[in-house]
C-alpha positions as CSV (number, residue, x, y, z in Angstrom):
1,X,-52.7,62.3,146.5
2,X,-55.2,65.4,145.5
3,X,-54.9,68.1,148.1
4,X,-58.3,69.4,149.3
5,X,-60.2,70.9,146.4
6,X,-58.1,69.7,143.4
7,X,-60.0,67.4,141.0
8,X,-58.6,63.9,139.7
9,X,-59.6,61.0,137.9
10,X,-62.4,59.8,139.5
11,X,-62.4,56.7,137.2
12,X,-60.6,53.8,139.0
13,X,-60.6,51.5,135.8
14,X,-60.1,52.2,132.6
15,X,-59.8,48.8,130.3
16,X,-61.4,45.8,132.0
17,X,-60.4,42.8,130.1
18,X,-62.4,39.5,130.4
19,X,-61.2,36.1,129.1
20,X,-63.9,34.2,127.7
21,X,-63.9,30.6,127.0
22,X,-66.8,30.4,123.7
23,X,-67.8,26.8,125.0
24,X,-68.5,27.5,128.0
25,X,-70.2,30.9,128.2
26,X,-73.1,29.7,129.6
27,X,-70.5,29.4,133.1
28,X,-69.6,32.9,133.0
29,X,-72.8,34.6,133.2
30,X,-72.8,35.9,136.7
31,X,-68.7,37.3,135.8
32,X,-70.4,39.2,132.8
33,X,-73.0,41.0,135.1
34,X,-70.8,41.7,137.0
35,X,-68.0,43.5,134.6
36,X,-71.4,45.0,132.7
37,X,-71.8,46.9,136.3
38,X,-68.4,48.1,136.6
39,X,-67.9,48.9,133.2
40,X,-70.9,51.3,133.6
41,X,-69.4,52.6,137.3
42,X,-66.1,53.1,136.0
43,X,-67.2,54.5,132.4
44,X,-64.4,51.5,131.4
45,X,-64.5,50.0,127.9
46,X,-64.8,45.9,128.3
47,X,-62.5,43.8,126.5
48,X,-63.2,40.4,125.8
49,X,-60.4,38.2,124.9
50,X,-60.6,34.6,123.7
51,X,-57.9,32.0,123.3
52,X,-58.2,30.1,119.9
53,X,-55.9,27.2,118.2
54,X,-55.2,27.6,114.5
55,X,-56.8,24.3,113.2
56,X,-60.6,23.2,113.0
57,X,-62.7,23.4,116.7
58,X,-65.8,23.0,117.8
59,X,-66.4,26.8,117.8
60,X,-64.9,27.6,114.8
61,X,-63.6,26.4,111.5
62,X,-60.1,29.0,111.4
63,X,-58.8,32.0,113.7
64,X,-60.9,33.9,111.3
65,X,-64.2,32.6,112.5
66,X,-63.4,32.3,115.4
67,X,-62.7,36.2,115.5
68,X,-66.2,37.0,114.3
69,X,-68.0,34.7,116.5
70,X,-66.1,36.3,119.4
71,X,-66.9,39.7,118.2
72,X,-70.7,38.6,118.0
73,X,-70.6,37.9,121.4
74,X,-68.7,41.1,122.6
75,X,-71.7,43.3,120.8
76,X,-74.3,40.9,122.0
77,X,-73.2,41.8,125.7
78,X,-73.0,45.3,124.7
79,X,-76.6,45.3,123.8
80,X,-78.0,43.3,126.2
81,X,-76.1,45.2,128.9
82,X,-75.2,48.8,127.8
83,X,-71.5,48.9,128.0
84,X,-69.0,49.9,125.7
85,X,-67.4,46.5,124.4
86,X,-64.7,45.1,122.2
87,X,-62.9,41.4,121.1
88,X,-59.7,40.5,121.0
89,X,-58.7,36.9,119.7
90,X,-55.3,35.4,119.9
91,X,-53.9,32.2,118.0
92,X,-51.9,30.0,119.7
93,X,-50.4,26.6,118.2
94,X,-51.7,25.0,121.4
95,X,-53.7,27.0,123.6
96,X,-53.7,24.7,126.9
97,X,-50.2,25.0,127.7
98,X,-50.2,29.1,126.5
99,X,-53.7,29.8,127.8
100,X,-51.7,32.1,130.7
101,X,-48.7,33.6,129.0
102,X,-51.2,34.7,126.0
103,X,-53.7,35.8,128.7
104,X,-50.5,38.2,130.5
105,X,-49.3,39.5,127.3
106,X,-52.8,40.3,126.3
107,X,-53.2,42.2,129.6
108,X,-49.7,44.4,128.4
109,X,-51.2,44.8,124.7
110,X,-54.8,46.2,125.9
111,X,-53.5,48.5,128.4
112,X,-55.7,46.4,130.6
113,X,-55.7,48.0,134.4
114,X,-58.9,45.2,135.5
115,X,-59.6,41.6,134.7
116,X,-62.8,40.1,135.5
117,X,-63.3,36.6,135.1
118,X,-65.2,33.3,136.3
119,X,-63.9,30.7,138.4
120,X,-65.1,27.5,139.8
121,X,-65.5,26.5,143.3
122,X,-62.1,24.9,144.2
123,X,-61.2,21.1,143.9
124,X,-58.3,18.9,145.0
125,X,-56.9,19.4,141.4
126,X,-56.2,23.3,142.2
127,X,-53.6,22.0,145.1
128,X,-51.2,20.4,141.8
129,X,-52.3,23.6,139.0
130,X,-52.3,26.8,139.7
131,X,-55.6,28.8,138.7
132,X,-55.6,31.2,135.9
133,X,-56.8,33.9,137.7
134,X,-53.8,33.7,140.4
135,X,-50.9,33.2,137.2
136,X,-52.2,36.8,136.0
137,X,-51.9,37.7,139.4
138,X,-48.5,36.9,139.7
139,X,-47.5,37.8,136.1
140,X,-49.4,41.6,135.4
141,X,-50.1,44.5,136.9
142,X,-53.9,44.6,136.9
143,X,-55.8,43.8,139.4
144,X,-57.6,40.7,139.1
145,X,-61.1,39.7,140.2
146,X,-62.4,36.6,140.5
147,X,-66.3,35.7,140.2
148,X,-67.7,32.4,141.7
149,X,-69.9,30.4,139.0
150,X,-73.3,30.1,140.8
């Protein structure tokens, strides 16, 4: 802790990292005004990390696409919000059972010290599977912040 009169980092967050899921974006908006405001608080760079399989989707043809449509989005919130943004898309053979150990490693890989991301109103269903949210809770050092869908 500063003694009285010494400066320090006034920034709290650095990296904010925010898993997107490119199918549902329309869910998240409320999460991405939110990490717009903080990104501008905190003078943070927003990272905005996507899980993608490595055959043929509904998003995307390859990882390749998928890439450039995630990056699309990243500088579309950039514009629309004015915050300094990047993408970051992983590959995973099957991205429902690796969705959270690709989301923890991607928190070590960034340098991520925030995550930001939507969540829904809890349902029976969360009693038997854990949420996402509370898996990088338990498995990274950033702190985690969850934002209700409205």
């Amino acid at each position: 802790m500063p003694l009285f009169g010494e400066q320090r980092d006034m920034s709290m967050y650095k990296h904010i990292m925010v898993p997107v899921d490119l199918a549902h974006i329309d869910k998240s908006e409320t999460a991405f005004v939110i990490v717009a405001d903080l990104a501008k608080l905190y003078d943070a760079i927003v990272t905005y990390v996507a899980i993608t399989s490595n055959v043929p989707g509904a998003i995307a043809h390859n990882p390749e696409e998928f890439a450039h449509k995630l990056a699309d989005f990243a500088k579309a919130q950039s514009d629309q919000r004015g915050h300094r943004t990047a993408a970051h898309s992983v590959v995973s053979s099957d991205p429902t059972v690796d969705l959270d150990k690709k989301l923890a490693g991607t928190v070590d890989e960034l340098g991520a010290d925030l995550i930001v991301m939507a969540t829904h109103i809890p349902n029976m269903a969360d009693m038997l599977l854990p949420s996402h949210g509370g898996a990088l809770a338990r498995h990274t050092g950033a702190s985690v912040f969850l934002v209700r869908a409205h």
